[in-house]
N, C-alpha and C positions, 0 to 999 in steps of 0.2 A: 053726653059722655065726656065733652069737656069739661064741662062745670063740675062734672064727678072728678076726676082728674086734679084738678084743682083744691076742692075742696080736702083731698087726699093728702096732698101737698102740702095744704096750711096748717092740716092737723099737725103732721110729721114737724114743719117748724117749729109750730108752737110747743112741742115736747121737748124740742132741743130748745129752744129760748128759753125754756122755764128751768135749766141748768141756771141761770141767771137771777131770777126773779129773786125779792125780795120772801123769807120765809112765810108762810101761811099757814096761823091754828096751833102755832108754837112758841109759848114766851119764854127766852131766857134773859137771864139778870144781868146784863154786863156793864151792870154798874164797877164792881171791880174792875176791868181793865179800863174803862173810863175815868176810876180814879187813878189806875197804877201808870197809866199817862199820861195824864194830866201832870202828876208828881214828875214824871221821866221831863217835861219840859220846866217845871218850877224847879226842877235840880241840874237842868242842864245837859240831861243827858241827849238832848238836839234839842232843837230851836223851834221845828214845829215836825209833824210824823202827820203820814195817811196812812188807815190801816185797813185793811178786808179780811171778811173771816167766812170762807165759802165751806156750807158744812151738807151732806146730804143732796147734795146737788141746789141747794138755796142760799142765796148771798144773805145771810144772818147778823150781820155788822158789817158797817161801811162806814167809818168817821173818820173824819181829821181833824187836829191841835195842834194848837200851837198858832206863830207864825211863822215868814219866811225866816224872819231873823230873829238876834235877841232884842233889838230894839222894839219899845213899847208902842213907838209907832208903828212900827211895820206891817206890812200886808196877815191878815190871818193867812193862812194856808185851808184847803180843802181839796177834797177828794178829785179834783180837775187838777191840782196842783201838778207842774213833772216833775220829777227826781231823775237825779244822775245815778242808772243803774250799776255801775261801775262794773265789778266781777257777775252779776246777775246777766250779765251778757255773754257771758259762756255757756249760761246753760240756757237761756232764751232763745238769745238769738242762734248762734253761731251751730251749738248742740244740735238744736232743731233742725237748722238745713244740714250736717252731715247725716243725718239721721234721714232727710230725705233722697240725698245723693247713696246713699247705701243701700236703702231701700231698692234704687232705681237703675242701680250697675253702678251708677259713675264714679263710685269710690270704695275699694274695700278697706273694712280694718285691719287687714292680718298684711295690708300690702307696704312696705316701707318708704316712708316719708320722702325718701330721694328718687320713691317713682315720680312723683307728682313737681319735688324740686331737687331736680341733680346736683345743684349744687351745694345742698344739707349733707349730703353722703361719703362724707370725709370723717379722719378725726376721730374714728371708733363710732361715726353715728349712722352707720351704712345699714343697722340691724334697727333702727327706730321704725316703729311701726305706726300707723294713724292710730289703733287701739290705747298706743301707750302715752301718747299723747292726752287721747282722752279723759286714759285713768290716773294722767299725774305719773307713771312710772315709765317716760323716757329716759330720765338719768340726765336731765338739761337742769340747769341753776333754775331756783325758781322767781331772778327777777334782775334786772340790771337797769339800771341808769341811761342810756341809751344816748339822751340829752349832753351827755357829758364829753361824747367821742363822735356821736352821728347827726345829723343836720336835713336828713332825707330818708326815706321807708328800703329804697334800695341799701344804704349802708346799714342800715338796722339787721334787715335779711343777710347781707355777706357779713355782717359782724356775728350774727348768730350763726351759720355755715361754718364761720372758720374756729367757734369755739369747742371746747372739746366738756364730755361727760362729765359731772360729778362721780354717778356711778351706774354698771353695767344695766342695759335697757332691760325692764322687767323687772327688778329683783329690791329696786324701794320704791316708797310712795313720799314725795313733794311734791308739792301743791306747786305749779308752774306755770307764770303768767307768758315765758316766749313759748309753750308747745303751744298755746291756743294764740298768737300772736301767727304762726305759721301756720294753723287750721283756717286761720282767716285766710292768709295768704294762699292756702290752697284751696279754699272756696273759690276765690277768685280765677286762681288759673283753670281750675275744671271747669267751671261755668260762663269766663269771660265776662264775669258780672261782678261787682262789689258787694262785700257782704251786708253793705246797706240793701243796694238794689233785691239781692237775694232777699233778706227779711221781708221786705215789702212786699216785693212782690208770690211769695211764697206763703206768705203770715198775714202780716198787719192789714195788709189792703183787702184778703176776702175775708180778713175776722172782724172787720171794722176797728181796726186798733189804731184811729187816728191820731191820738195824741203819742205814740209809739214809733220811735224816729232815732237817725243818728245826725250829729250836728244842726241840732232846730235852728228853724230862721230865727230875725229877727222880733220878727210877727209874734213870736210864743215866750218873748223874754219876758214880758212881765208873768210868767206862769209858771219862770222855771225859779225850783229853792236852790239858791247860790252856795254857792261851797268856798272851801279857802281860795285866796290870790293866789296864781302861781310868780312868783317873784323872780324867777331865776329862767324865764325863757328865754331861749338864746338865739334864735331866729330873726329876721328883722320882718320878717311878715309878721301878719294877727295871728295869735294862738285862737284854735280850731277851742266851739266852747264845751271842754271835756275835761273832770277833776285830771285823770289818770296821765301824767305827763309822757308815757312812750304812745298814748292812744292819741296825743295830741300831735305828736313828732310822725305820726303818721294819719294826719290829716283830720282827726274826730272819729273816722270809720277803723276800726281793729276788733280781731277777732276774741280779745280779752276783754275786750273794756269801749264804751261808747254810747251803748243805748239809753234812753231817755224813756222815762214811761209815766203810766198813772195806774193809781189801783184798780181802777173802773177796765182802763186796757188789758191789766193782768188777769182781772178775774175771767176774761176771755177766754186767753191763752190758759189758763189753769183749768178752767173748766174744759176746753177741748183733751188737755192731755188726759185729763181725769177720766176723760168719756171715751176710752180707747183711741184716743186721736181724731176723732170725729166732732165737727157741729156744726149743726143745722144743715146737715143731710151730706154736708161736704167731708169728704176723705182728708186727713191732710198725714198722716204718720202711723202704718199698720202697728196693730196690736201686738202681731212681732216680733217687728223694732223695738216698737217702746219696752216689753220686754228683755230684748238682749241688751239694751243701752241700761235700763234700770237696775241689771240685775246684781248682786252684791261680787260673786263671782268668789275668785282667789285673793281681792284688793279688798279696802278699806272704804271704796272710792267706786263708784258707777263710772260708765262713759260719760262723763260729760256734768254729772250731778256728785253729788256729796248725799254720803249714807247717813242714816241716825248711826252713832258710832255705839257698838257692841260691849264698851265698856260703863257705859251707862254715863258718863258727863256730855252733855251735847247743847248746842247755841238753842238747838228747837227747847230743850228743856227737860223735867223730868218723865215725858208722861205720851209723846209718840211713839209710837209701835215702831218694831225694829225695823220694820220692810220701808219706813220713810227714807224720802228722799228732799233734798233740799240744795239751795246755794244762800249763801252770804254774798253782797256788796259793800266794798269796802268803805264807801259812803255813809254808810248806814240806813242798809237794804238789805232784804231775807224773803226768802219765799221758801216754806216748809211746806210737804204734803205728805198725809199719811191715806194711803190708798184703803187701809184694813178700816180705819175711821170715816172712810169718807172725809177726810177734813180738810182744809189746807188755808193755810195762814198767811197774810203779804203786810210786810211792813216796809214801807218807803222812810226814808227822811234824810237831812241831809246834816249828820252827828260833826261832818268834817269841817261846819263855817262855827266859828271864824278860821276855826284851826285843825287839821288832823289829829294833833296832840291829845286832843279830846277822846277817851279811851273808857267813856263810862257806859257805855251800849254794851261792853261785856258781859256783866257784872246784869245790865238788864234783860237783853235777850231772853236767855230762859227762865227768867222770872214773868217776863212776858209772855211766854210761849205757856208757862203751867197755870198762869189764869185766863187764860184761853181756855184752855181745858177744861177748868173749875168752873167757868161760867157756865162751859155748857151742860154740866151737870153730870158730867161722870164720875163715878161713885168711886172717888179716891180715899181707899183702906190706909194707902201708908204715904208716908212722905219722908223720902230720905233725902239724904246733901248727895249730888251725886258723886263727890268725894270719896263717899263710904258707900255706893248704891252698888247691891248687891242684885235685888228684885226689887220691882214695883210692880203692885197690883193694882189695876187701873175695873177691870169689871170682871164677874164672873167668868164671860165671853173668852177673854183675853187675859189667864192668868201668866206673872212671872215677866213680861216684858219688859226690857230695858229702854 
C-alpha cells in the first residue's frame, strides 16, 4: 500500500514537472528571434539578453546572447547568467507575498495604509488604501531622489509620511516606485520578517529558485550582468549591489526594486502562477487571489502587475490578448504572460551598462514580443503600427483583440 502511495505521488509530480520540460513532437522556427537578437546586441540595444518563452505549459526556447559587457573580451552571458530585476520586483517578489498575507487575513486591501504605519496618515493621505497602492492610484509622486536628503531607510519612511498627494487617492493612475517602497515596509512590519526573508522563504526556497536573491554574496559576482556605476553615493559605507539608488539607500532589500534572478528561476515562478498558483503538488497563491489581483477592474493597472493596455500600443507588442498581464524592469527586464495563449515570455538583460542613457529597448520590446508570436505560428491576418491599431486579428479562435 505503500509502494502504491508512492508511486501515486511520483506520477502527480511528474505532471507538474513537465510544466517545465523542454517541448516534445513540436518544431517551431525561431530562427527570427535568434536573429532579431542577435542584431538587438550588434546595435546595442544591451550587451548580452537571456530569454525564455514558456508556451503550453513547455519551455520552447531558452537562450542567451550576447555578453556581460560590450567588451570583445568579456564573459558571454547564458541562461545561468543573474540580472538585476529592477521594477520586476514588484510584481515577483513583493506582489506575491501581499497576495499571500491577503489570502491569509493578515492584510486587507480595502484597509488604509496608516493601519499598518501610522505614521503615513497625515497630509490628506489617511484614505490611502493597500488596494491603491497596488494599482498605482494612491495619489503619491511616482519617484524621488531619496539619496539627496536621506542617509537611512527610517528617514526615507518619515520623508514619505510627511509628504503630501499629487492627487486625490483613487481617481488617477501613476506608476509609483514609494507605494511599493512602503508595501515593502509593510511586509515587514506584518510579518516581522524582510521582504528578502519573506520571498525565500515563501517562494524561492520551495520552488527551488536558487539563483533568485536580494543583495547576492560575493560567491555569485562573477554571474551577475553589471549595470552602470552609481557615481554619486553618498554614504561612506559600501553601496548594497543594486542598480536602483533608493533600493540601495535601503540596504539592497525594498519593496520596489532589489531582486536578482535567471530565466531558468522565472520560468518557475511563471509556470506556478500560470498553474493556478500551484506546483508540484504545493499550494502557494489560491485561484481567487490570482484572480482578484489579476483582474483589470475600473484601472489601467492590476494589483500589483501591468495590463496589455486596451488602446492597442503595448511594450508586449502587437499580438497578446487583452487579459495579459505583465511587468517591465527598468534594467532592461520584462515578463509578459497571456493566460488565453497559454504563453509567457521572460526577457532578462542588462540595457543599463555602461549607461541608463541607453533607451533603445523601446523601440525593441515589441518588436520582440511580435516575433515571438510569429515564430510560434499564429496565423497573423493583419499587421498594424500600433499607432493606428484599431483590430488585430491574431486566429479565428480569438478575433478583434488588441
Amino acid at each position: 500500500m505503500r509502494l502504491l502511495r508512492c508511486i501515486v505521488v511520483l506520477l502527480m509530480l511528474s505532471c507538474c514537472v513537465s510544466t517545465l520540460l523542454p517541448a516534445q513532437g513540436k518544431a517551431y522556427n525561431f530562427k527570427p528571434l535568434e536573429a532579431a537578437l542577435r542584431k538587438a546586441v550588434s546595435d546595442s540595444v544591451f550587451p548580452g539578453a537571456s530569454v525564455a518563452v514558456l508556451y503550453k505549459g513547455n519551455v520552447v526556447f531558452h537562450k542567451a546572447f550576447g555578453r556581460m559587457t560590450y567588451n570583445a573580451g568579456s564573459t558571454p552571458v547564458d541562461t545561468t547568467t543573474l540580472y538585476d530585476l529592477a521594477s520586476l520586483t514588484k510584481a515577483i517578489s513583493t506582489t506575491s507575498i501581499v497576495m499571500q498575507l491577503v489570502e491569509r487575513d493578515s492584510l486587507s486591501l480595502q484597509a488604509p495604509v496608516a493601519t499598518y504605519l501610522p505614521d503615513f496618515g497625515n497630509n490628506g493621505k489617511q484614505k490611502v488604501t493597500i488596494e491603491q497602492l497596488l494599482r498605482h492610484t494612491s495619489g503619491l509622486r511616482a519617484h524621488t531622489l531619496f539619496s539627496k536628503s536621506c542617509s537611512t531607510s527610517g528617514e526615507i519612511f518619515r520623508a514619505i509620511a510627511s509628504d503630501t498627494l499629487l492627487t486625490a487617492p483613487g481617481t488617477t493612475t501613476l506608476y509609483s516606485d514609494l507605494g511599493f517602497m512602503l508595501l515593502g515596509k509593510i511586509v515587514e512590519t506584518t510579518t516581522g520578517k524582510s521582504v528578502a526573508s519573506n520571498f525565500a522563504e515563501r517562494f524561492a526556497k520551495p520552488l527551488r529558485m536558487s539563483s533568485t536573491l536580494f543583495t547576492p554574496p560575493p560567491s555569485l559576482q562573477q554571474r551577475i550582468a553589471p549595470v552602470e556605476k552609481d557615481t554619486l553615493w553618498p554614504l561612506t559605507t559600501p553601496r548594497p549591489l543594486v542598480h536602483d539608488k533608493n533600493a540601495a539607500l535601503l540596504g539592497g532589500v525594498a519593496g520596489h526594486a532589489g531582486l536578482y534572478s535567471t530565466t531558468g528561476d522565472l520560468l518557475r515562478m511563471t509556470a506556478m502562477l500560470m498553474n493556478g498558483g500551484t506546483m508540484e503538488g504545493r499550494l502557494y497563491i489560491k485561484k481567487t487571489i490570482l484572480k482578484k489581483f489579476l483582474s483589470r477592474g475600473n484601472s489601467s493597472r492590476a494589483l500589483g502587475w501591468d495590463l496589455r493596455s486596451l488602446d492597442g500600443h503595448s511594450s508586449s507588442g502587437d499580438y497578446f490578448s487583452s487579459s495579459s498581464y505583465g511587468h517591465l524592469g527598468y534594467t532592461g527586464t520584462s515578463l509578459w504572460i497571456d493566460p488565453e495563449r497559454e504563453l509567457a515570455v521572460i526577457l532578462l538583460s542588462n540595457r543599463v551598462y555602461p549607461t541608463s542613457e541607453n533607451s533603445k529597448i523601446r523601440k525593441f520590446r515589441p518588436l520582440f514580443h511580435n516575433t515571438v508570436v510569429q515564430c510560434l505560428g499564429f496565423p497573423i491576418r493583419q499587421i498594424t503600427p500600433p499607432s493606428e491599431q484599431k483590430r488585430v486579428e491574431l486566429s479565428p479562435a480569438t478575433p478583434g483583440e488588441k
